[in-house]
Backbone as JSON, one array per atom type, in Angstrom:
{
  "sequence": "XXXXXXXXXXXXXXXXXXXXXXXXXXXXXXXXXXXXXXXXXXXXXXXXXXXXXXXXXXXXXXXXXXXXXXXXXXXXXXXXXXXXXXX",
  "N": [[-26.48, 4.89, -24.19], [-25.65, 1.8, -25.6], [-24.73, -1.25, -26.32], [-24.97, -2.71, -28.28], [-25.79, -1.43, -30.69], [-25.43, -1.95, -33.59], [-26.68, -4.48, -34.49], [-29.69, -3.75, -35.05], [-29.45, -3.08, -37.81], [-30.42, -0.66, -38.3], [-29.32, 2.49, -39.69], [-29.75, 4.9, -38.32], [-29.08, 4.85, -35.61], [-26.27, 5.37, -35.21], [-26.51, 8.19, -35.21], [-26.59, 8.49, -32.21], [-23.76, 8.01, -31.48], [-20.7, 8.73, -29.77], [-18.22, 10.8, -28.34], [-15.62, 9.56, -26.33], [-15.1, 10.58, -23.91], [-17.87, 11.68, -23.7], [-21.25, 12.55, -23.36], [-22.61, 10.55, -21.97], [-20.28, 9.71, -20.39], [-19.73, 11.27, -19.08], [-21.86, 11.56, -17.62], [-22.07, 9.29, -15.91], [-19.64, 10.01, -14.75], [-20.01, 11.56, -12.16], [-21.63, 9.54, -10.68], [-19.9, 7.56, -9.94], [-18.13, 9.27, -8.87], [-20.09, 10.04, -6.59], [-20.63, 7.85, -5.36], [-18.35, 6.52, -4.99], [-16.76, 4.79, -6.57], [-15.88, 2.08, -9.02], [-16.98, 2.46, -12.39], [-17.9, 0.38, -15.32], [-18.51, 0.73, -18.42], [-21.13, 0.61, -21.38], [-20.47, 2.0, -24.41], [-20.95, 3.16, -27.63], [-18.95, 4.57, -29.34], [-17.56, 7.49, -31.4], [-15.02, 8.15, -32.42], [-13.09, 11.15, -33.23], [-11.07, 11.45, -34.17], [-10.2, 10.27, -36.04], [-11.65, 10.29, -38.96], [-13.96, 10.03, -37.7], [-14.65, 7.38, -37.04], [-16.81, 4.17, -35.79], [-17.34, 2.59, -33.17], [-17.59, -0.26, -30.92], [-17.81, 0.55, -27.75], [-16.17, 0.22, -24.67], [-16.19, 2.02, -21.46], [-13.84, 2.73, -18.83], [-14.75, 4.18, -15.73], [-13.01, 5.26, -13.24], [-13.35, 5.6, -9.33], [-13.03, 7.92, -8.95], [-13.58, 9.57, -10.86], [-12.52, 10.01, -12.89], [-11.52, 9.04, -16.17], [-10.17, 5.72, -16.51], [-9.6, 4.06, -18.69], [-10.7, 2.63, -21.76], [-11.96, -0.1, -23.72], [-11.93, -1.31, -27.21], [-14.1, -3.63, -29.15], [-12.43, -6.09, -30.44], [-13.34, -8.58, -31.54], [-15.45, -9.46, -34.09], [-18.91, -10.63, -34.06], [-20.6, -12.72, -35.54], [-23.54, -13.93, -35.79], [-26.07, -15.9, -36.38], [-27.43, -15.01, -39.42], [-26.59, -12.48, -38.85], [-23.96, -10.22, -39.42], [-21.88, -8.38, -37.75], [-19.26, -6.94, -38.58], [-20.71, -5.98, -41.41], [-20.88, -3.34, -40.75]],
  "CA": [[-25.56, 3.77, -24.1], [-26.08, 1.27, -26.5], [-23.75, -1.89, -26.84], [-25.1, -3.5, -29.68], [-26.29, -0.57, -31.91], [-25.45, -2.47, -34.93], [-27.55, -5.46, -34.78], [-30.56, -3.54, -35.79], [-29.3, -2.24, -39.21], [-30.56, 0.86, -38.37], [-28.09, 3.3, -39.66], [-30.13, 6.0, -37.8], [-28.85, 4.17, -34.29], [-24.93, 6.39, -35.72], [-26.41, 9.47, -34.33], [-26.58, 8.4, -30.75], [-22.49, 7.69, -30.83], [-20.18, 9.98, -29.17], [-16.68, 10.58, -28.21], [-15.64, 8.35, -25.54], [-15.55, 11.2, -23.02], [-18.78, 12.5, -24.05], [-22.3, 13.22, -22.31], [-22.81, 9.41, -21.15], [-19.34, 9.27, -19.35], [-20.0, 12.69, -18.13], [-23.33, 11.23, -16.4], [-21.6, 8.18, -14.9], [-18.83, 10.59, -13.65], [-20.98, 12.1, -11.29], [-21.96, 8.41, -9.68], [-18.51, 7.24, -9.68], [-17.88, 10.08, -7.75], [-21.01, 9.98, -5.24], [-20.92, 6.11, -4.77], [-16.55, 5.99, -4.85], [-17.13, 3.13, -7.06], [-15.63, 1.86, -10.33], [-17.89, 2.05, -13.15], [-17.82, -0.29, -16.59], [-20.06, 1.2, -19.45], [-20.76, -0.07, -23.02], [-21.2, 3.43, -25.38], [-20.9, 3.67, -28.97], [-17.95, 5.53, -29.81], [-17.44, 8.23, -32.46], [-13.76, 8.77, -33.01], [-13.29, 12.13, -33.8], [-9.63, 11.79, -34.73], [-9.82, 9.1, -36.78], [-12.5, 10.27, -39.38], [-15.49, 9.56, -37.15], [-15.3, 5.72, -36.94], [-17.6, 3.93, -35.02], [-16.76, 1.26, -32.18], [-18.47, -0.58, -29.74], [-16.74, -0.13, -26.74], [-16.74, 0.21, -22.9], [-15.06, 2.85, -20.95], [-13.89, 2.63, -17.61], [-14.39, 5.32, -15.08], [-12.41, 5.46, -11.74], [-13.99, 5.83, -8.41], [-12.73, 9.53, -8.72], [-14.48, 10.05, -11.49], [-11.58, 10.01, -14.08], [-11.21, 7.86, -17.06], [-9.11, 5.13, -16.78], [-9.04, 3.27, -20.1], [-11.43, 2.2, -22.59], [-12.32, -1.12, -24.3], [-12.86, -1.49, -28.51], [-14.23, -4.32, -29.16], [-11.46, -6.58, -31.03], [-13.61, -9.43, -32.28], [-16.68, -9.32, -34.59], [-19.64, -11.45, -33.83], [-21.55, -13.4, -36.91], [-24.4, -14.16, -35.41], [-27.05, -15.9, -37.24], [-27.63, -13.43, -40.75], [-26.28, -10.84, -38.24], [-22.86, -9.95, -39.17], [-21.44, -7.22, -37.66], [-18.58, -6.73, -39.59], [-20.93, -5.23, -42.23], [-21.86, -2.27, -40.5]],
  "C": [[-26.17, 2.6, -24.86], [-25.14, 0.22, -27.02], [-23.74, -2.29, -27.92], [-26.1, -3.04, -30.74], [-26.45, -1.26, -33.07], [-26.36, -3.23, -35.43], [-28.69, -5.04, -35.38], [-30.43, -3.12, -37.11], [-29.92, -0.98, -39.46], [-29.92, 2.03, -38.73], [-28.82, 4.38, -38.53], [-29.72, 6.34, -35.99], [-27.19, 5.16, -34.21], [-25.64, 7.4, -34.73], [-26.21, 9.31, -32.69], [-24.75, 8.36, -30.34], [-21.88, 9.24, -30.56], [-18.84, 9.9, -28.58], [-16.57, 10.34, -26.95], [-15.4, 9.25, -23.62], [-16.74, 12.47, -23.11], [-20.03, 12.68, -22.82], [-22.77, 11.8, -22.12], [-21.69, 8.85, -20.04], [-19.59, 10.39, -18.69], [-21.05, 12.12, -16.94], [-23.05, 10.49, -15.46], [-20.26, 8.6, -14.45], [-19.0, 10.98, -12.52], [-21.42, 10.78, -10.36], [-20.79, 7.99, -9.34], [-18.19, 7.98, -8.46], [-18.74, 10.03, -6.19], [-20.74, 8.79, -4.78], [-19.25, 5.51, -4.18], [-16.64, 4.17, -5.43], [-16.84, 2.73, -8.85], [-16.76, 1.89, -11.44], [-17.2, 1.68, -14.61], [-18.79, 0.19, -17.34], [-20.1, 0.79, -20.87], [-21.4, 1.32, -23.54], [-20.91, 2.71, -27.12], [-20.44, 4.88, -29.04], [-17.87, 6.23, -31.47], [-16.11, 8.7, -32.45], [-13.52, 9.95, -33.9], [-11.98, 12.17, -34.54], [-8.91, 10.75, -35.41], [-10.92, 8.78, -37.97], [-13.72, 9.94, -38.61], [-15.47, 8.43, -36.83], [-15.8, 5.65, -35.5], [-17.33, 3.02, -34.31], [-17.61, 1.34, -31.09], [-17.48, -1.07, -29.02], [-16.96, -0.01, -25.14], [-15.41, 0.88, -22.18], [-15.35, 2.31, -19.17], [-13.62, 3.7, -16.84], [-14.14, 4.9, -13.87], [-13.06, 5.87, -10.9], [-13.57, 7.7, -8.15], [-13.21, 10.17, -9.62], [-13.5, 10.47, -12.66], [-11.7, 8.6, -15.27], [-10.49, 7.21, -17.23], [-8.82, 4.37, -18.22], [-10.64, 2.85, -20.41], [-11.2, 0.8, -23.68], [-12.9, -1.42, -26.2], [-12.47, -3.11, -28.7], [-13.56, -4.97, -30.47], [-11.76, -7.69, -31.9], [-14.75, -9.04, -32.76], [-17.74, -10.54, -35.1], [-20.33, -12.19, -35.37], [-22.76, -14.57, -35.83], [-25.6, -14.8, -36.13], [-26.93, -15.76, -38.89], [-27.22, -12.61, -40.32], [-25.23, -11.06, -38.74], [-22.26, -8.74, -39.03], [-20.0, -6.42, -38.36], [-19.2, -5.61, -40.43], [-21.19, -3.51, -42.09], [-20.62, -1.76, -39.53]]
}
């Protein structure tokens, strides 16, 4: 999980993303479930059905351990020299 992959200009930080019901919502399905408790998560998404693109976003899993909706992030920060935009 990794909200703000980009900032480092690492391209190598890409491999960690993953499709938005991948093996980090999988993990926090499993607590959702034990705890009966909403969970908010920030991943790095890999859109598989949209060429691959990449988004920093935040899924939400249901106290049942379902996915209710997911979050891409709509504005892009300029930070400094950071601009995420570029990346």
């Amino acid at each position: 999980m990794m909200p703000f992959a980009f900032c480092t200009r690492e391209k190598r930080w890409c491999e960690f993303a993953e499709p938005v019901n991948g093996e980090s919502t999988q993990f926090l399905h499993e607590f959702a479930l034990k705890y009966n408790m909403v969970i908010i998560s920030s991943i790095l998404e890999r859109d598989i059905n949209h060429g691959e693109t990449l988004w920093n976003i935040v899924v939400i899993i249901g106290n049942h351990g379902n996915i209710i909706g997911k979050h891409r992030k709509n504005h892009i920060p300029r930070v400094g020299d950071f601009n995420e935009s570029m990346y």
